[in-house]
N, C-alpha and C positions, 0 to 999 in steps of 0.2 A: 294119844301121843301128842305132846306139845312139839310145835314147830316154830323157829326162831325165824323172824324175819331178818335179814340184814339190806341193810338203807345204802344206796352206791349214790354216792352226789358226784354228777360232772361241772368241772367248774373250767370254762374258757375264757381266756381274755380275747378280745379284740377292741383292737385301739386304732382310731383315725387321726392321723397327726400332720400337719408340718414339718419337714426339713428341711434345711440343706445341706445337699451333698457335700465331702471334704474326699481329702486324701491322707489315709493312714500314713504317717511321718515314714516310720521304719520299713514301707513297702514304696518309696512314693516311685524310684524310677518304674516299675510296675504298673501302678496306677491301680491301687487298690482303694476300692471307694465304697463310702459306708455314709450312710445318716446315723444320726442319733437317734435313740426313744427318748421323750420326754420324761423326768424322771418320775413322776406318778406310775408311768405304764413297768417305767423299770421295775420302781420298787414293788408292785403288785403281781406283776411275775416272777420277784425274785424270791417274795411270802412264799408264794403259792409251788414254786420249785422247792424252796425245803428241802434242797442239796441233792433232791432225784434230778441233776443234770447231766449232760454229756461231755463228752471230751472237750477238754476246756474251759468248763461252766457252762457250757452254749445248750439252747432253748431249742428246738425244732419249733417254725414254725411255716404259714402260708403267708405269702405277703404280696398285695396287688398295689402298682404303683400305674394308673393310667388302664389303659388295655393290658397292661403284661402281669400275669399272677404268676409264681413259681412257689416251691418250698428250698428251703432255706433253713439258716441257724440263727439264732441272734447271739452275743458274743459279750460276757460282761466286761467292760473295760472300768479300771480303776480308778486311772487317773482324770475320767470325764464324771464318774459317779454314775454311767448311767448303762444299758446294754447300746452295743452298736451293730446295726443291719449289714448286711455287704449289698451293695446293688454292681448287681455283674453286667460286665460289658454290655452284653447284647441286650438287656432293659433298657439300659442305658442310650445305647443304638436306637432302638425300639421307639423311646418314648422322648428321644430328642431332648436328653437330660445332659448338662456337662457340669465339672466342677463348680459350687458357687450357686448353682441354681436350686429352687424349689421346690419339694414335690411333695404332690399329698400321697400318703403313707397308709396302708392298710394292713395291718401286722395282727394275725390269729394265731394262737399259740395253738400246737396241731398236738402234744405227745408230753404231760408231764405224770 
């Protein structure tokens, strides 16, 4: 009896980056706050999605910003060309981050 092997490749992105924080326009009295992904990380998770995405286009991922890890979505926006993080309040709180400022970014795609 021949037996067929089948080969499973995991392929994870994890990206270290620079941002800085803004304010989504159309949310701002809210204060809905996002960095950008650089767009190399965009476009290599957006290969690698190959449309198995979620509501919205959005990426589940892990993302450590300082001390504070959470999971999360990443969010393709169109008019920047690139995916955009949400960093929530309490990170934010957290890791003493406000509009304007810098933060190193650690973004693993957790589910494609």
């Amino acid at each position: 009896m021949c037996v067929s092997a089948l080969r499973v490749m995991l392929i994870r992105v994890i990206a270290v980056f620079e941002a800085e924080l803004w304010i989504w326009d159309a949310r701002r009295a809210d204060t809905w706050t996002f960095v950008s992904l650089p767009a190399d990380v965009s476009d290599e998770i957006e290969a690698l999605a190959d449309g198995s995405t979620h509501g919205f286009g959005s990426v589940p991922v892990r993302v450590t910003i300082g001390g504070s890890t959470w999971t999360t979505s990443v969010f393709p926006d169109r008019g920047r060309g690139c995916y955009v993080l949400p960093v929530k309040k309490a990170v934010r709180k957290a890791e003493r981050l406000d509009i304007g400022d810098v933060a190193t970014v650690k973004v693993e795609v957790t589910d494609l």
